[in-house]
Each structure stands twice: as C-alpha cells, then as structure tokens.
C-alpha positions in Angstrom: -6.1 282.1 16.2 -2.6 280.7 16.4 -2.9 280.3 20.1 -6.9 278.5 20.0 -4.8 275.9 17.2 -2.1 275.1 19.4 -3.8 274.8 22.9 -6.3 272.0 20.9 -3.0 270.8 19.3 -1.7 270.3 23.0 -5.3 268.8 24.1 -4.9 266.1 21.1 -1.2 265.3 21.9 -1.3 264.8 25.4 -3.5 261.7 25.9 -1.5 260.5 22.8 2.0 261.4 25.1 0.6 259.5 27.9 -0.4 256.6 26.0 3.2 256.5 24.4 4.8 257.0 27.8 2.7 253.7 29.3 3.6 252.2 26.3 7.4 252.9 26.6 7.3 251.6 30.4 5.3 248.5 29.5 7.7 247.1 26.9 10.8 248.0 29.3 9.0 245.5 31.6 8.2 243.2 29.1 12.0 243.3 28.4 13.3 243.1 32.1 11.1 240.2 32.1 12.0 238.7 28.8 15.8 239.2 30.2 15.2 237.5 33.2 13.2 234.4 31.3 16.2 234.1 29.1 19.1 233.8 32.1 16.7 231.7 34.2 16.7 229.3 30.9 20.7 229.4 30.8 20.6 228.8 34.2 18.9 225.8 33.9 20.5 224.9 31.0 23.8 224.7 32.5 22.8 223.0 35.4 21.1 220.0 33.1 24.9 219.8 31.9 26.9 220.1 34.7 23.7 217.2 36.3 24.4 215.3 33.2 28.3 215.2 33.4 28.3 214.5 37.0 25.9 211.4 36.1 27.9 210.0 33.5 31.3 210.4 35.8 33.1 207.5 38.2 30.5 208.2 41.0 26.9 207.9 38.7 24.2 209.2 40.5 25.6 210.6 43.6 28.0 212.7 41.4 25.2 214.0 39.5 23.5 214.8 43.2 26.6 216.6 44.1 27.1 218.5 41.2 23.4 219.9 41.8 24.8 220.5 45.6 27.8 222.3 43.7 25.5 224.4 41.3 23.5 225.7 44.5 26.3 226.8 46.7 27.1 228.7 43.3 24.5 230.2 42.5 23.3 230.8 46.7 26.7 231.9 47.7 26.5 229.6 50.1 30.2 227.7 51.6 28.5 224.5 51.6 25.0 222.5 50.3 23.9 219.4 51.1 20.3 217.9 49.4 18.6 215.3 51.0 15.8 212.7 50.4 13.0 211.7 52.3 13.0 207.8 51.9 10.9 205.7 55.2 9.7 208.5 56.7 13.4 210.0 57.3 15.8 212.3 55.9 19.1 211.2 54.4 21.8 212.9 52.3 21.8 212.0 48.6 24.4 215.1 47.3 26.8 217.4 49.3 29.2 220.5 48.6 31.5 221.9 50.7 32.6 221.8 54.1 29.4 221.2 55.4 28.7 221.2 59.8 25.7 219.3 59.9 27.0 215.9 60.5 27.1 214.4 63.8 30.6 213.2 63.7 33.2 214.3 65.3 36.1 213.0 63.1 37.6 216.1 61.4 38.7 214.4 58.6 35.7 214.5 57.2 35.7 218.0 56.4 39.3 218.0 54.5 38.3 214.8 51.9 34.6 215.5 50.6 34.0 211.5 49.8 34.3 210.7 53.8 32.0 213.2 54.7 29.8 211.9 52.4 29.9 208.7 53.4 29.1 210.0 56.9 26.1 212.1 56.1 24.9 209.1 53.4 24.8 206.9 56.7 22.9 209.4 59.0 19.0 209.0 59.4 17.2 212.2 60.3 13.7 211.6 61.6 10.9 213.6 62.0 10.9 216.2 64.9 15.0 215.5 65.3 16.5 218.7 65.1 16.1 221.0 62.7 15.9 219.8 59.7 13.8 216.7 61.4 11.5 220.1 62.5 11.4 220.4 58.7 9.5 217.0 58.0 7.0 218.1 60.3 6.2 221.6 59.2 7.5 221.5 55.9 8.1 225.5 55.9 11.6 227.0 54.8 13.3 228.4 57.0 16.4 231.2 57.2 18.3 230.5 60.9 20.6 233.9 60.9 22.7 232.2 63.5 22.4 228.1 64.1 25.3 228.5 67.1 22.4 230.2 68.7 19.6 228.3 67.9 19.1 225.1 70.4 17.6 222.8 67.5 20.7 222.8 65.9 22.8 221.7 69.7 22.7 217.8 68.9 25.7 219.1 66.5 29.3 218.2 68.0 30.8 221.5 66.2 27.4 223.6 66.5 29.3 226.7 68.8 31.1 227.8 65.0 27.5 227.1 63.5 27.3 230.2 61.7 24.1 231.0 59.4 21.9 228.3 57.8 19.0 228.3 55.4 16.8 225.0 54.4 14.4 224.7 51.9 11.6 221.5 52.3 11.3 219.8 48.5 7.4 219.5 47.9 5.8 217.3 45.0 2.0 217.4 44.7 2.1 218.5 48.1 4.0 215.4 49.8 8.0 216.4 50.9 10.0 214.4 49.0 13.3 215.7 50.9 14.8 219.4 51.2 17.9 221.3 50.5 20.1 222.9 52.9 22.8 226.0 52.9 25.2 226.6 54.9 27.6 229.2 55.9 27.6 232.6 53.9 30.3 232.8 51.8 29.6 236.3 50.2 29.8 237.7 53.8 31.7 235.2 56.2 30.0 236.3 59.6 26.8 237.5 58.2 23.5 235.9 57.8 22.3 234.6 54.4 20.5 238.0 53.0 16.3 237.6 51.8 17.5 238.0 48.7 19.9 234.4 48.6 17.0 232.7 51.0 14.8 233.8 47.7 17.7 232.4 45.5 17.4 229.2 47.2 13.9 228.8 46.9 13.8 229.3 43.3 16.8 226.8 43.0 14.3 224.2 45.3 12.6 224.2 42.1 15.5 222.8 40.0 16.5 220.5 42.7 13.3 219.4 42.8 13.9 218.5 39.4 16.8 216.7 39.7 15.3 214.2 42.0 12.4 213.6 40.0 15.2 213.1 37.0 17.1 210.8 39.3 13.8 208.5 40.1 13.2 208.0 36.6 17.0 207.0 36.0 17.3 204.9 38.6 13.5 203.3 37.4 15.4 202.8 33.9 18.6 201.4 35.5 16.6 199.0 37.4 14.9 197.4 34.5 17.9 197.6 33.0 19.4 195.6 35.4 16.3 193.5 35.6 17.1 192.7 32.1 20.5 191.9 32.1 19.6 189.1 35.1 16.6 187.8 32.7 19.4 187.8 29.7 21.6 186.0 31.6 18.9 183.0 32.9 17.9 183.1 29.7 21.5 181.8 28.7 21.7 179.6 31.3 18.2 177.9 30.5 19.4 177.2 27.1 22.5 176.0 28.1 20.3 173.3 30.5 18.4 172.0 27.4 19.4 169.3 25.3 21.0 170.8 21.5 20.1 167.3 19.8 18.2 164.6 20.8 19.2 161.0 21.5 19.0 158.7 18.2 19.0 155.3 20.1 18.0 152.9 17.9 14.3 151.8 17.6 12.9 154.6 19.8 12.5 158.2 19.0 12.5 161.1 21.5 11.7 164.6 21.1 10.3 167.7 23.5 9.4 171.0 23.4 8.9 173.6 26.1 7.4 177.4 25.9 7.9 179.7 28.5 4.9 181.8 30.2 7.6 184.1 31.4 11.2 185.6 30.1 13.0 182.8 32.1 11.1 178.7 31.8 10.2 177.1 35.3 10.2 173.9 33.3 12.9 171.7 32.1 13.6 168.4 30.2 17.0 166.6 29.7 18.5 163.2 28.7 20.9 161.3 30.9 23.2 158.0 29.2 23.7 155.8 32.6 25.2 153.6 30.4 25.4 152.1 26.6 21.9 150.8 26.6 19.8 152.5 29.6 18.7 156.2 29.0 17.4 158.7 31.5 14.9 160.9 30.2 13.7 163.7 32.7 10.9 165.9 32.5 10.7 168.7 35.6 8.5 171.6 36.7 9.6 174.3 39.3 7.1 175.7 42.0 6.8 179.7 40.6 8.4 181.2 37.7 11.1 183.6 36.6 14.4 183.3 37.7 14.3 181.3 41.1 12.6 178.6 39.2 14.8 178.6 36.6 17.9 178.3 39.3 16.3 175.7 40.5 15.8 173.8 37.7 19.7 174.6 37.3 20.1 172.3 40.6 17.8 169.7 39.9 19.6 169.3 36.7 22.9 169.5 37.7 22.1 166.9 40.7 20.8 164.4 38.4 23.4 164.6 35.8 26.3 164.4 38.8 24.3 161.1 40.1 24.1 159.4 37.2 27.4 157.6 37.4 26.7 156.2 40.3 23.3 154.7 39.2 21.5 152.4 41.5 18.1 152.4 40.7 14.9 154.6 40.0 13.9 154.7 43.4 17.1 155.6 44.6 17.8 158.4 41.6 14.8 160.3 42.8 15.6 160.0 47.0 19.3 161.0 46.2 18.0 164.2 44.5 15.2 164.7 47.3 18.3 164.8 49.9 20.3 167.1 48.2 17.3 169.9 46.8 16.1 169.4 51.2 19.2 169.7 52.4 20.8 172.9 49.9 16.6 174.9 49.3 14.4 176.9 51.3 11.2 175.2 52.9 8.8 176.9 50.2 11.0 175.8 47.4 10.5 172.6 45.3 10.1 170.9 41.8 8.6 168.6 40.4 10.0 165.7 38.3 9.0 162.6 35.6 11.6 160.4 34.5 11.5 157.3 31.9 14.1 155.0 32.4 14.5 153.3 28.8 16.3 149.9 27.9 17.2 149.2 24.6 18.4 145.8 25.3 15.3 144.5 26.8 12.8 147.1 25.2 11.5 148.2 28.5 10.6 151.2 30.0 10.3 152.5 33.6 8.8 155.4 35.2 9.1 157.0 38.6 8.0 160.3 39.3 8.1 162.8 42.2 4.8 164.9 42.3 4.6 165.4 38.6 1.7 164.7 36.2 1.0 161.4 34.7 2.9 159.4 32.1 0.3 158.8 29.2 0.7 156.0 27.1 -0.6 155.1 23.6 -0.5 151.3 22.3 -2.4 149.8 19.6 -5.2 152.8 19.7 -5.6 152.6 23.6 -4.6 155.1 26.2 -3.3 154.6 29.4 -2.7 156.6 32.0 0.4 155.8 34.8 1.0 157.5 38.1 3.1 155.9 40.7 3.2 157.7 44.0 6.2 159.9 44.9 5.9 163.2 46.4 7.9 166.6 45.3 11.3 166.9 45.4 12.8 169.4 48.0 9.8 168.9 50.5 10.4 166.0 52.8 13.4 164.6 54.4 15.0 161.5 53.8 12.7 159.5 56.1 9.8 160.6 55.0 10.2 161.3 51.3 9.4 157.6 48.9 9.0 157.3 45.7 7.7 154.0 43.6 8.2 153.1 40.0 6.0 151.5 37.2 7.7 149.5 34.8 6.6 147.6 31.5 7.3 146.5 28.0 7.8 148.8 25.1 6.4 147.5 22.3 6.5 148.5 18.4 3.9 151.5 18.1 4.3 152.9 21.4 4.0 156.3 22.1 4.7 157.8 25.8 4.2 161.3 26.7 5.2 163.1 29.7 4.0 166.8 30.1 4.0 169.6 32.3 0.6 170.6 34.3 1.0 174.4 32.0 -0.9 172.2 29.5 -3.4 170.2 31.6 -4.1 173.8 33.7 -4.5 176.2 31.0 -8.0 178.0 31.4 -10.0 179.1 29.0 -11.9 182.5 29.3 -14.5 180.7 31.8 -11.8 179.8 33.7 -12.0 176.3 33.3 -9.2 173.9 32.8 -7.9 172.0 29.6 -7.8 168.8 31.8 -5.8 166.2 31.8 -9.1 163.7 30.6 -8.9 166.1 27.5 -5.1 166.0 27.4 -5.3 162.5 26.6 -7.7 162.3 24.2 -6.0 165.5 22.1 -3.2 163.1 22.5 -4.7 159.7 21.0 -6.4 161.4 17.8 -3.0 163.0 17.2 -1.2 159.4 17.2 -3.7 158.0 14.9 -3.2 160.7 12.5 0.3 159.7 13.1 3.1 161.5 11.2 6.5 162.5 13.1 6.7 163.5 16.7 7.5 166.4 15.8 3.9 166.8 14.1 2.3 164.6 17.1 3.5 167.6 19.3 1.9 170.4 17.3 -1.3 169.0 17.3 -1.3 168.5 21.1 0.0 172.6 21.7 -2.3 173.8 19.0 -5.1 172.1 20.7 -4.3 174.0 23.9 -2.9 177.1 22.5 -6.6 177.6 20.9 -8.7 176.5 24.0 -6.5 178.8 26.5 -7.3 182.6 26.5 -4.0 183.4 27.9 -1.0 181.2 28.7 0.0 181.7 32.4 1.9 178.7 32.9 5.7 177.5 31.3 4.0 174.3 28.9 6.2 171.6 28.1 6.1 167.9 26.4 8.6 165.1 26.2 7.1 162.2 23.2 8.9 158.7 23.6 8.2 156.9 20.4 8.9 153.0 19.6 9.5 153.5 16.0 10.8 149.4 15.3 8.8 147.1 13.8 6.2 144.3 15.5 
C-alpha cells in the first residue's frame, strides 16, 4: 500500500518538479536580462553626461563629438576612434580619440597634440568609393579588417605598413548613412585583431553615436535660431535707433508718422533732416525685400542723407548725390525707394522729389490731389543715367500731405486684390474731414487697411504733413 501511495506521489510531483525547474531557469533569464537592461541604461546614462560636459566645455560641439569618440575607445578597447559625418555626399571627421592613423598627413605632430590632428582629419573629405571607409558610403556594411597594413584599400595611408587592426561601423537613419564610426588599433591585445565580441560592442555603441548626432543636429538647429535671433535683436536696435524719438514742432505745420513691420526687422523708414533754421527735410523710404538686408539698407540710405544735408544744394541734387553713393557702395539687385518733402517755413512752401516711391497725396479745402514727379530708384542707375524732378507749391492753412509706403496701397485682400492707391486716397479724404489730430487721421487710414487685408505681407508706413495755421 505504502509503495502504490508513493509511486502516485512521485507521478504527481514530477510534472510539478519540472514545471518549478522551467520556472527557476526562466526567471534567471529574466534576471540576466533585467541585469543587462540596467548596465546598458548606466551606460547610456554616463555617456549623456560625459556628451553633455564635453558640449558645455571651451570647444562646444566638437568636444562633445570627442567625448563620444572617448566613451567608444572606452568601452571598445579600441587605442583610438574617430566618428565622422556624411555632409555633400562625403565623409568628414566631426569627433576623434586617440592616436588615430587614418589621416593622410604625414606631419607626425599630429599624433603627439590631439587638437592638430583634428584639425587635419576635420579638413579631409572622403568620397564615395575612396578607400575604405569611402568603400563604406557605397555598401554601407560594417566591417572588421584584422589587419589594414595588409589590406590595399587602406594603401592611400602615408603610415599604413604599422596599420594594425581596424573596425568601422556605417551610421544608418531611416535607412540613409548619415556618417560612421571607426576603431582603431586593439588596445586590449596590441598585435591582435579586434575580437567578434568588441566588433559586436561597436555596433551596439553605433546606436548611441547615432544618437549623438541626431542630438547634435537638433543643437546646432537651436543654436542657429538662436543666432538668427540675436542678429534680428540687434536690427531691431538699430531700426529704432534710425527712427526719429520726437517729432519736429516747427511752427504752423504739424508732422507725424508711423510705420509697422511685416517682418522682425522694417524694410521701411522715415526721418527728419534741419538743412537749416527754416527748411526741413522730411524723408519717407522703402527697401526692395525685407528682413535684415533691407533694414541695412535703409541704414545707408539714412546715413547718406543725413551726411549730405550740410552741404545742401537742392532737391534734385539731394536725390542724385544719394543715387551715386547707394550705385557705387550696393549690389546690382539692391535698391530703395525714397519720398522727400522739402518744407519752408518762411515762405510756406513745400517741395517734393521722389525716387521710385508712391505718390504724394494732398488734401486742400476738401479736394485731393495726387503728385508724382518722375525719378527712378535709388541704387539702380549710374550717375548719367539716373534724374530725378521735383514738384513744388504753396502750403496753405488746412493742408494735409501724406506720403506712404506701397505695404498700404498693395495689401490684398483674401481675393487677392489690392487696397489701391484710388482707395488709399479716398480712405484718406473722409479721414481729414472727420478731422481730429494726425495722430487720429492716421488710425483711420491703417484701420481701413488693416480690416480690408487678410494678411499683412508688406512693412506699412505713413508720414502726415499738416498746415495747422490759420487762413
């Protein structure tokens, strides 16, 4: 009886035995595998750091590239790395560690003081099918070379008889190489090939090199817009240091502006020029494009015109002067665009000369006028060719005169069709019947074209010339 109990005992507990023992093996795995998760996340761990420290150091991004180079020949056992992007279709070096052969130069200072052989392998170009690692761009395989002294790819070296072993990996993002990573020299086993087991080390590090560069393209993204912004901050400044802080009280006449930029940086410009104690320069101009080259420009137009105005002939002349100087000192496809209203308090008259600007539009005693003497853009034509003619008349009591930029007579509205300048003017006229200060004159213009335009693409800007006396 005993013996029938234990051998169905033994038929019970067996299966259960061998379900223990699978179960015993499975969580060891499990455990091995947990183990390896948790070094290969310390291992990336520290080399985030030691990327991190090397980017904030002296040398920025290439000391974060070769403190990846450093963390490789760590972690490969290799004597030196070097990592490499593919940038035009060719390979160039981007990080390096160690004394590393594959450079082409023969200087042998190179290999005693890192920076120089970096600067050598940063100036090298590898393209495809050159070499080796130009092989690499076109198969895009790894490969382990047990002995490069040996191997005739590698013979466009200078020092490639002491070539001793070399392993490269190809960096691959959706496919596309995107550069490669390259060992050389065993340092565990001087002599000896690279084993499987560190060409498998360096293909799992490919991964976290890999990284890196993707890490690196968004940095150097953010430190371009960074930069980017700093150069928009700065023409900022400088546009506000071109514009007029007050405007001119001269007597019976009243002058105001206003300008809004499309853009971070304004194409357009106004300013105010005293030739003398009763003659007043008032410029409106426009560059061709936007951003910062316009606003440079308008820099020069500005600072040509203010440097002229001692030496003050007449309208006519102003405008060729500034022509000479914008041909002479711009490029071909550069110009601007200028309006300028020579006022005279002692004779209450006004002139106006422009240079391929809009119209001057006048208001007197409820009737508009429209001006526009010929004069073609400054920067475009040499001396001989380049004229410009003037339009000059009385300013009377009740006068208003406003220049504009063509932002405001161009604006579109979602059918695409323009503000015109036919509209322009009468937006103008109702607003000076309704009267009120320039200030409120203005608004009622940009409202108008702020609420017929579905987006504003151009800079917009208005100079108002009042005659505030009495009749």
């Amino acid at each position: 009886m005993t013996g029938w109990l234990i051998a169905i005992l033994l038929l019970v507990l067996l299966p259960l035995g061998g379900v223990a023992l699978h179960f015993f093996h499975r969580s060891k795995l499990l455990a091995r595998r947990l183990d390896e998760s948790n070094e290969r996340r310390r291992e990336i761990t520290n080399f985030l750091m030691r990327f991190s420290t090397g980017l904030q150091g002296d040398e920025g991004v290439a000391g974060a590239m070769h403190a990846a180079a450093r963390h490789v020949s760590e972690q490969t056992d290799a004597e030196a790395v070097a990592i490499y992007e593919l940038a035009d279709d060719e390979l160039r070096a981007v990080g390096v560690c160690g004394t590393y052969p594959l450079v082409h130069s023969t200087n042998k200072l190179l290999f005693t003081r890192q920076h120089h052989l970096f600067e050598a392998l940063r100036r090298e170009r590898i393209a495809p099918g050159q070499g080796f690692l130009g092989g690499m761009i076109l198969s895009r395989q790894p490969e382990l070379v047990p002995d490069a002294s040996a191997d005739e790819r590698f013979s466009e070296y200078p020092d490639n008889a002491h070539l001793g072993s070399v392993m490269a990996i190809p960096l691959l993002r959706d496919g596309i190489m995107v550069g490669a990573v390259c060992a050389a020299t065993n340092r565990l086993q001087p002599g000896r090939p690279f084993s499987e087991q560190q060409f498998s080390r360096l293909k799992l590090l490919s991964g976290q090199v890999l990284m890196v560069q993707n890490l690196m393209q968004v940095y150097s993204e953010i430190s371009r817009r960074e930069r980017i912004d700093q150069e928009l901050e700065f023409a900022r400044h400088l546009q506000l240091s071109l514009l007029p802080h007050a405007f001119p009280a001269w007597d019976q006449f009243s002058i105001d502006a206003y300008t809004r930029s499309a853009k971070e940086v304004n194409g357009d410009f106004y300013d105010f020029v005293e030739i003398d104690e009763n003659r007043l320069l008032v410029i409106i101009g426009d560059a061709c494009g936007k951003g910062i080259p316009a606003c440079m420009l308008t820099a020069m137009a500005r600072s040509f015109a203010r440097s002229l105005a001692d030496n003050f002939t007449t309208l006519s002349d102003f405008l060729k002067e500034i022509n000479n100087k914008l041909h002479r000192d711009t490029d071909a496809d550069r110009f601007i665009t200028l309006g300028c209203c020579l006022l005279d308090r002692s004779n209450s008259l006004i002139e106006f000369g422009r240079a391929g600007h809009t119209d001057l539009i006048s208001y007197i005693h409820g009737h508009i006028r429209t001006v526009s003497p010929d004069g073609t853009a400054l920067g475009i034509l040499p001396d001989e060719f380049a004229s410009f003619d003037t339009f000059c008349m009385s300013f009377e009591p009740g006068t208003a005169l406003m220049m504009f930029s063509d932002g405001l007579s161009e604006a579109l509205n979602r059918d695409a069709e323009e503000f015109g300048v036919h509209r322009l003017t009468e937006v103008f006229r109702r607003s000076c019947e309704l009267g009120g200060t320039s200030q409120a004159i203005m608004d009622r213009v940009l409202d108008e074209v702020a609420s017929f335009e579905a987006e504003q693409n151009d800079d917009q800007t208005i100079v108002l010339i009042r005659h505030t006396g009495k009749a």
